[in-house]
RODO-2510 file (C-alpha; in nm, 4 decimals, decimal comma):
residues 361
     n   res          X          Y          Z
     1     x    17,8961     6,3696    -2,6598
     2     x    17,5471     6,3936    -2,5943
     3     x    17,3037     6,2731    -2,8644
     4     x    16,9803     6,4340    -2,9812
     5     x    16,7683     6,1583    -2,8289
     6     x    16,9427     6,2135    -2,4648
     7     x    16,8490     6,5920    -2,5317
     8     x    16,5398     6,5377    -2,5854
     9     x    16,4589     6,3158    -2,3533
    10     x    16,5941     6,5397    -2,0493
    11     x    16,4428     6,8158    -2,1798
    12     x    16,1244     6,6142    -2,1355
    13     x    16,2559     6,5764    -1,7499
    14     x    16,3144     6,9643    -1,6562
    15     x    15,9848     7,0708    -1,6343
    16     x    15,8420     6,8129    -1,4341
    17     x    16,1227     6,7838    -1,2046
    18     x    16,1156     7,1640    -1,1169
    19     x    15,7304     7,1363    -1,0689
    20     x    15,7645     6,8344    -0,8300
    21     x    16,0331     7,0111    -0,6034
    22     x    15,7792     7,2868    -0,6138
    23     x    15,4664     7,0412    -0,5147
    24     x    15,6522     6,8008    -0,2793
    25     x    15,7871     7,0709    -0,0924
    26     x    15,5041     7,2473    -0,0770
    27     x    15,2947     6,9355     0,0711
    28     x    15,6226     6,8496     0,3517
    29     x    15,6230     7,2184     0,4305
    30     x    15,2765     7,2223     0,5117
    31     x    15,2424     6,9434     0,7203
    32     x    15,5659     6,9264     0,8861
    33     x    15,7379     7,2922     0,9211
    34     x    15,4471     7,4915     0,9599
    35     x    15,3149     7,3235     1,2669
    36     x    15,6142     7,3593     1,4237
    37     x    15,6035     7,7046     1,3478
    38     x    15,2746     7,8009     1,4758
    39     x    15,3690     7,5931     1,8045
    40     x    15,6284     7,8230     1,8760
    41     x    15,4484     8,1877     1,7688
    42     x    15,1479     8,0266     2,0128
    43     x    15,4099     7,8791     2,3264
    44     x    15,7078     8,1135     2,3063
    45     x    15,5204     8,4657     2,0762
    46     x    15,8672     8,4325     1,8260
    47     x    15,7897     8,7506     1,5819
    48     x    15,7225     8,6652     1,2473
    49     x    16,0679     8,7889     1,0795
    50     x    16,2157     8,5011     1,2967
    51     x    15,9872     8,2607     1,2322
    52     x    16,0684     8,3447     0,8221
    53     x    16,4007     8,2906     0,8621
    54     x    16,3264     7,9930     1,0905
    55     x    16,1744     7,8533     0,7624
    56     x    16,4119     7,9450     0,5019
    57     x    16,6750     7,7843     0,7287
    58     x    16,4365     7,4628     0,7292
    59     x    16,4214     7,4935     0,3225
    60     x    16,6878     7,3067     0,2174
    61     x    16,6051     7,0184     0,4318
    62     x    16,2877     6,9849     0,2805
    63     x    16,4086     7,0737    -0,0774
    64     x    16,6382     6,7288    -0,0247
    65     x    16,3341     6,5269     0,0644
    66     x    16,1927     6,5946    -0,2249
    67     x    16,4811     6,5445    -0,4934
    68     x    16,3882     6,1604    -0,5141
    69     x    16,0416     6,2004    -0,5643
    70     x    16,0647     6,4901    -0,8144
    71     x    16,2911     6,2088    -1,0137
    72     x    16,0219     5,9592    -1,0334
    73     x    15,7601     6,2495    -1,1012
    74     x    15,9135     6,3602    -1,3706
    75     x    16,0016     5,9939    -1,5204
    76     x    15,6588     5,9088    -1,5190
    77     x    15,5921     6,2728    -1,6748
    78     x    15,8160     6,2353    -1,9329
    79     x    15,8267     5,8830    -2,0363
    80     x    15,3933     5,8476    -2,0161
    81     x    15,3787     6,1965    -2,2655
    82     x    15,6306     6,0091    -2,5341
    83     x    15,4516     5,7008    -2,5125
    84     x    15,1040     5,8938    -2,4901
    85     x    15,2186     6,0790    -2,8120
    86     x    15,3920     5,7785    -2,9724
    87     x    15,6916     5,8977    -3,0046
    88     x    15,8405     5,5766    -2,8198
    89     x    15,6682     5,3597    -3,0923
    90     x    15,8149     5,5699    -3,3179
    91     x    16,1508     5,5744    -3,1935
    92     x    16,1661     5,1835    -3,1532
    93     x    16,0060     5,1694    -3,5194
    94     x    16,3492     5,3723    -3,5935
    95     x    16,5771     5,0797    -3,4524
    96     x    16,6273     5,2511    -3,0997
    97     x    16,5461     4,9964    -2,8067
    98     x    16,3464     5,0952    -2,5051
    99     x    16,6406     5,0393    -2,2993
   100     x    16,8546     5,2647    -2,4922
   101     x    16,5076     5,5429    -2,4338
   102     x    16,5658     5,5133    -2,0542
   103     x    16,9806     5,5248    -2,0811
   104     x    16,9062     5,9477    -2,0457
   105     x    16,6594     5,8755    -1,7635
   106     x    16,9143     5,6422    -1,5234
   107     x    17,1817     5,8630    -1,5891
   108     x    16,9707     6,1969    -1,4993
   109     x    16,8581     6,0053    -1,1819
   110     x    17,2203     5,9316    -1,1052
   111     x    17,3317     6,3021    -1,1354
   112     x    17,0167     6,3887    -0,9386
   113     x    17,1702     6,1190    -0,6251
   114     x    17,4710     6,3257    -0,6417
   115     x    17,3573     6,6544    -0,6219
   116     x    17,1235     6,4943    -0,3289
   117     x    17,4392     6,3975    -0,1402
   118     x    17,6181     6,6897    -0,1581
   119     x    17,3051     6,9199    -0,0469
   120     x    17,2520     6,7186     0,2402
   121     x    17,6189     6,6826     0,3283
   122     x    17,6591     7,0743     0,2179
   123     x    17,4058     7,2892     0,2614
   124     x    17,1430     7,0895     0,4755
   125     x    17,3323     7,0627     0,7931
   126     x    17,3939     7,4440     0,8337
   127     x    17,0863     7,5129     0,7822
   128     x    16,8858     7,2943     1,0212
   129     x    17,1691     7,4060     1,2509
   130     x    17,0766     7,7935     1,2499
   131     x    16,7090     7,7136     1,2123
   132     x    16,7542     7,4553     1,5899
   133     x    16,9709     7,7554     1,7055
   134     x    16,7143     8,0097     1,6041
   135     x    16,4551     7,7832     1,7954
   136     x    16,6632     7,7295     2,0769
   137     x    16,7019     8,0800     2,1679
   138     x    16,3559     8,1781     2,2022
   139     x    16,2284     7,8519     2,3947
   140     x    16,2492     7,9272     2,7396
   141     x    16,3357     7,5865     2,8199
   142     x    16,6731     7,5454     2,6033
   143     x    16,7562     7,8375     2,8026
   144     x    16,9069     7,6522     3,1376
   145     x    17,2279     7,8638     3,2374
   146     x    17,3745     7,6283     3,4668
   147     x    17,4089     7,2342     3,4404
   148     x    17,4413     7,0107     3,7480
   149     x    17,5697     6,6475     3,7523
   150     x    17,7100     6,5551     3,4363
   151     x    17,8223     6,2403     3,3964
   152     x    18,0027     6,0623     3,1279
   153     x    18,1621     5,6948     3,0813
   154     x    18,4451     5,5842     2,7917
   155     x    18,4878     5,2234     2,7025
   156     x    18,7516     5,0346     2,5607
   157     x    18,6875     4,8333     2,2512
   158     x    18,6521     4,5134     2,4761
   159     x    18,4168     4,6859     2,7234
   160     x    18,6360     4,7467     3,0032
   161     x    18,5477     5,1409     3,1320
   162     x    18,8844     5,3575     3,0688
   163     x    18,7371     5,7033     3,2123
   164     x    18,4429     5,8100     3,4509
   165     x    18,3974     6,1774     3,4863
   166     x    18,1635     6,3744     3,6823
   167     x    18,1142     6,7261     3,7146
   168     x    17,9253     6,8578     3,9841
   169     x    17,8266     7,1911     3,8356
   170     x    17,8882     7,3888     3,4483
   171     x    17,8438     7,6863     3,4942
   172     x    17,9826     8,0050     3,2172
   173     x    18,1917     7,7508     3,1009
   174     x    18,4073     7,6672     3,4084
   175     x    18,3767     7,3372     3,5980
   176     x    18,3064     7,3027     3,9848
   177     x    18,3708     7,0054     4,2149
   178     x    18,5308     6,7776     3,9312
   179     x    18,5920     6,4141     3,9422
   180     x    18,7541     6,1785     3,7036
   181     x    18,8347     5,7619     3,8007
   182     x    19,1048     5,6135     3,5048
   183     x    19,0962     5,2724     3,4758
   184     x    19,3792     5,0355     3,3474
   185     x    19,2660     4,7034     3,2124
   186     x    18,9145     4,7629     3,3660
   187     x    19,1161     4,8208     3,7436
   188     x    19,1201     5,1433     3,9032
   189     x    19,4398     5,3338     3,8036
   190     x    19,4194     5,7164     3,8747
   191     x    19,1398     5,9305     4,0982
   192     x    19,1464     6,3041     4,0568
   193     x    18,9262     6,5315     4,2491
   194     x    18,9599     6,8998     4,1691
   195     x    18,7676     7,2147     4,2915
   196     x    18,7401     7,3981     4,0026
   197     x    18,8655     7,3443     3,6258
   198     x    18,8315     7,4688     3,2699
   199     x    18,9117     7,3164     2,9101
   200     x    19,1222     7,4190     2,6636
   201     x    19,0275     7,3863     2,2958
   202     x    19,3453     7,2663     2,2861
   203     x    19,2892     6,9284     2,4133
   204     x    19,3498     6,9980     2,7439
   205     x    19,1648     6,9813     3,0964
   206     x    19,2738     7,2122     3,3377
   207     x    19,2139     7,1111     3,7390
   208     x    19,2951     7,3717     4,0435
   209     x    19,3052     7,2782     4,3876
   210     x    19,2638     6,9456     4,4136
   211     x    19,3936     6,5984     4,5163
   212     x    19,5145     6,2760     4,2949
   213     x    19,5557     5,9400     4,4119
   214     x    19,7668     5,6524     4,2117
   215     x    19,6499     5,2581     4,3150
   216     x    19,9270     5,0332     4,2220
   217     x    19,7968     4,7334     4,0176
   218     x    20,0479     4,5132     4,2052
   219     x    19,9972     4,6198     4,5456
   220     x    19,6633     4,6892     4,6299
   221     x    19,7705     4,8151     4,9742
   222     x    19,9571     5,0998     4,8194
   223     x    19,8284     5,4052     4,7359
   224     x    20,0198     5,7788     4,6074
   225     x    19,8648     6,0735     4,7108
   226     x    19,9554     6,3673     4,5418
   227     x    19,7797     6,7481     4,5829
   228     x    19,7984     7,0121     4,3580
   229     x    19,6899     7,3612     4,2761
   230     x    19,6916     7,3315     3,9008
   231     x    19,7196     7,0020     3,6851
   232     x    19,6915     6,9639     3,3187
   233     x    19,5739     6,6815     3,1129
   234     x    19,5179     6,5646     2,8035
   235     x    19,1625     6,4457     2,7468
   236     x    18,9736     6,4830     2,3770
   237     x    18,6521     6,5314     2,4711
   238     x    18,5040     6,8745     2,5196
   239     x    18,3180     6,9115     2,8526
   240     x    18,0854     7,1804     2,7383
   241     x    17,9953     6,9164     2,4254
   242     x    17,8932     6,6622     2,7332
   243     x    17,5918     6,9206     2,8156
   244     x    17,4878     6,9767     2,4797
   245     x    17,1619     6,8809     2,2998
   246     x    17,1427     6,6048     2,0948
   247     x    17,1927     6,7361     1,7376
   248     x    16,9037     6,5994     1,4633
   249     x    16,9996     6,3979     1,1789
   250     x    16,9798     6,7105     0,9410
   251     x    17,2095     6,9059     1,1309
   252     x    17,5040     6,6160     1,0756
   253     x    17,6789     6,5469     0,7561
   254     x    17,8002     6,1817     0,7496
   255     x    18,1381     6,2622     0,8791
   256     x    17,9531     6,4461     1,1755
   257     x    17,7217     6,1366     1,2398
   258     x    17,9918     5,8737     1,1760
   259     x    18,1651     6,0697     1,4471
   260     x    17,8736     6,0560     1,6945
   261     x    17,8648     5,6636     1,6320
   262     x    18,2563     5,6070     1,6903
   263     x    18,1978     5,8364     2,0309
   264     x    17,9134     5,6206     2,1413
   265     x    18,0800     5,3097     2,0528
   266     x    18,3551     5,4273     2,2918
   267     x    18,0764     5,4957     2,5711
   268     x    17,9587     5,1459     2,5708
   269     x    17,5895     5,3189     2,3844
   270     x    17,4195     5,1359     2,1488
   271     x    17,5248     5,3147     1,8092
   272     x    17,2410     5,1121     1,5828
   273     x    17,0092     5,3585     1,4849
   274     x    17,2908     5,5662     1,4189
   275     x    17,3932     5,3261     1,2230
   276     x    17,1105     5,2980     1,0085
   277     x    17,0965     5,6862     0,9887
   278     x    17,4346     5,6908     0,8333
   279     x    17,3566     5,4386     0,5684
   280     x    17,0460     5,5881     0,5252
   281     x    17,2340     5,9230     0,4235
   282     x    17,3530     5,7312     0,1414
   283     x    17,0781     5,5055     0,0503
   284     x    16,7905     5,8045     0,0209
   285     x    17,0052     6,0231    -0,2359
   286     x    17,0681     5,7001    -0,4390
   287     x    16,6789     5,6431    -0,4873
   288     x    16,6624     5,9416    -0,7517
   289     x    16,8537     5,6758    -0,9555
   290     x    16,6150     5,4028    -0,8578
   291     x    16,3231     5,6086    -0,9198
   292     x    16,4372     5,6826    -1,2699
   293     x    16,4237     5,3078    -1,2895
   294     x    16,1447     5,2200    -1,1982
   295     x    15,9462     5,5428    -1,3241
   296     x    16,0995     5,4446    -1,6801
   297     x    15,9411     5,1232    -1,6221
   298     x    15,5963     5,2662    -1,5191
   299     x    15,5351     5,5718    -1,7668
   300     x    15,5885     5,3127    -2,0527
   301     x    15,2553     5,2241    -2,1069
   302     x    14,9868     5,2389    -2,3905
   303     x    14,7869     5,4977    -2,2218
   304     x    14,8821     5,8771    -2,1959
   305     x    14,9769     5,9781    -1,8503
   306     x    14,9044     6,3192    -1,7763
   307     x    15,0484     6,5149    -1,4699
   308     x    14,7897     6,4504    -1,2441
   309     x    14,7965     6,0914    -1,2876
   310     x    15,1671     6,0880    -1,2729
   311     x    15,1722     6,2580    -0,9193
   312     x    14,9185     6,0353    -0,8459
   313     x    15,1479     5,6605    -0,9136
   314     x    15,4641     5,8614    -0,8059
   315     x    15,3043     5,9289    -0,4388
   316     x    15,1669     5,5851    -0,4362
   317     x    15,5736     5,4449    -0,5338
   318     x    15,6994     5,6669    -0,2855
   319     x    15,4196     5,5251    -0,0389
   320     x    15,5271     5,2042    -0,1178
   321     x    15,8704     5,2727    -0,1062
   322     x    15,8974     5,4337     0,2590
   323     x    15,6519     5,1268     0,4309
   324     x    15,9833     4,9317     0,3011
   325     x    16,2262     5,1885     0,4504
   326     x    15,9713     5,0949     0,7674
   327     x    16,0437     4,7933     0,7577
   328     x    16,4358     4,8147     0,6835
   329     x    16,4587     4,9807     0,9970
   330     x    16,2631     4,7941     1,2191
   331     x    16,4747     4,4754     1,0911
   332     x    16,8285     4,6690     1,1464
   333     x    16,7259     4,8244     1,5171
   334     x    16,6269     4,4777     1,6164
   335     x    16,9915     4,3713     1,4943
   336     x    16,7762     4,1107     1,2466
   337     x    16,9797     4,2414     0,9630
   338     x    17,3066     4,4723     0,9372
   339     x    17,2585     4,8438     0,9372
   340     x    17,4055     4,8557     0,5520
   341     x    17,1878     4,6186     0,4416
   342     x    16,8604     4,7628     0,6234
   343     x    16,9366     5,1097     0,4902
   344     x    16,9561     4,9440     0,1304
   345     x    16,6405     4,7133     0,1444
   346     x    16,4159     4,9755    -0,0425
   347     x    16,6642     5,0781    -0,3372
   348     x    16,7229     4,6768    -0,3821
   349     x    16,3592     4,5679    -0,3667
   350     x    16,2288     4,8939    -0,5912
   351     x    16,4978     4,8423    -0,8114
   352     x    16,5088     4,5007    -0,8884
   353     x    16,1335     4,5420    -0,9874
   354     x    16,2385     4,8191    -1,2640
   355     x    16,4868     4,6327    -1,3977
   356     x    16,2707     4,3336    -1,4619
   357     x    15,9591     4,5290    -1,5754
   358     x    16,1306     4,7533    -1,8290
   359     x    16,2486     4,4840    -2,0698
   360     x    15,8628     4,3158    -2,0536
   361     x    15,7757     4,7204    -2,1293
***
């Protein structure tokens, strides 16, 4: 059951939480969105109502941003007016420990990481979807109806190649002049040439007139020629998801992204800063709870903190706190560090300092 002190205390934390989401975003917005917006009414003349919903589609993205620093805003809010009026002196004249004061805080910043996860593994992704889609559609260069010489290479585990396909020309979805080696144990296996061809969402590849040849791995000699006017295979990939754009990181959830790592992996493509993106979709939610920490840690002080200077420390934490993010990454796409462990670098520095500094508090 929730005591009076925890209500009170997150009462404290509504306010100032609600009016950071409102400042933060309002700040991102301004110097990220809107620019992007005015590039396309200037390049491509999108009408306004597009451009509106291009923006409420870009929202929620933003609105996750700024759930972390909203939590250490409204910390430092709400712990610096308690101190500023005493009432923490008072409270801790009562028998109640600082630590037990902050218990509210950590747990609203852990409720805050949640809610962070599940917007951006919700609601974030569709809409930076529609909002690229949106985009996409009135940019005259995302607007390419036919794609020529697409190329794409599997690898096994080890390294060895398993599939090379190439596709001469896409074009409304059906496939001219198709080629596809199979290896077996990095030796050629299987060549299929094929005329035209079409996928099935299925799982299956569809080839018409066209010609396969089998190599035998014992006789290199020998060779199996076989022609056909329709052959079917099973391949997963999609070939119209070959030609595709690469998606942002706010348009995939983790499962999406963890995907798009296993399917480079199998490529042979360098998966790192994938890698770190993943993590990173964990790590940035979980520094609500870390910012509750260390805000705790700041707002108790014997001055009163009003909200100007609390915005103020909070943009200089958050400052602080993305140069180390900077420097996470850097360390994990150089392979210095793992990808975990340079996703994590900020939460564990940051937080480690909150711990320590609230008990000297």
């Amino acid at each position: 059951m929730i005591s009076i002190l925890d209500r009170y205390v997150i009462k404290e934390l509504i306010g100032p939480f609600i009016y950071g989401i409102l400042a933060f975003s309002l700040i991102l917005a301004g110097s990220t969105v809107l620019f992007q917006l005015v590039d396309l009414a200037v390049k491509h003349q999108v009408p306004a109502l597009v451009l509106g919903q291009i923006f409420l589609y870009k929202i929620p993205a933003i609105v996750a941003y700024t759930f972390p620093m909203s939590m250490l805003f409204a910390t430092i809010s709400a712990v610096g007016r308690l101190n500023g009026n005493s009432e923490i002196i008072a409270l801790r004249a009562g028998g109640v420990s600082v630590q037990r004061i902050v218990v509210p805080l950590i747990i609203s910043g852990f409720i805050v990481s949640l809610l962070t996860i599940a917007f951006n593994e919700i609601i974030v992704p569709r809409g930076s979807r529609n909002a690229e889609i949106l985009t996409a559609n009135w940019s005259t260069q995302a607007n390419q109806p036919v794609k020529k010489n697409i190329n794409y290479t599997e690898y096994a585990p080890n390294g060895d190649p398993v599939r090379l396909i190439n596709v001469a020309e896409l074009k409304d979805n059906r496939l001219n002049n198709i080629s596809i080696a199979e290896y077996d144990q990095g030796r050629l296996a299987r060549l299929i040439r094929a005329k035209t061809g079409a996928w099935n969402p299925a799982g299956e590849w569809e080839f018409n007139n066209g010609v396969m040849h089998y190599f035998f791995p014992d006789d290199p000699n020998k060779l199996s020629v076989i022609q056909f006017k329709k052959e079917v295979i099973n391949l997963k990939m999609n070939p119209i998801d070959l030609t595709a754009r690469d998606k942002s990181l706010e348009e995939l959830n983790s499962r999406a992204l963890k995907a798009q790592i296993e399917a480079k992996r199998r490529t042979g493509q360098d998966a790192t800063h994938d890698e770190v993106n993943f993590h990173l979709k964990w790590s940035v939610p979980f520094a609500s709870l870390i910012f509750a920490i260390i805000g705790a840690s700041v707002g108790i002080r014997p001055v009163r903190t009003s909200s100007s200077v609390g915005l103020g420390m909070s943009l200089l934490i958050i400052f602080a706190y993305y140069i180390l993010m900077a420097v996470g990454m850097s360390l994990g796409l150089s392979h210095t560090i793992p990808a975990i462990l340079a996703a994590w670098i900020p939460n564990i520095v940051v937080g480690i300092v909150g711990v320590i500094l609230i008990p000297r508090r």
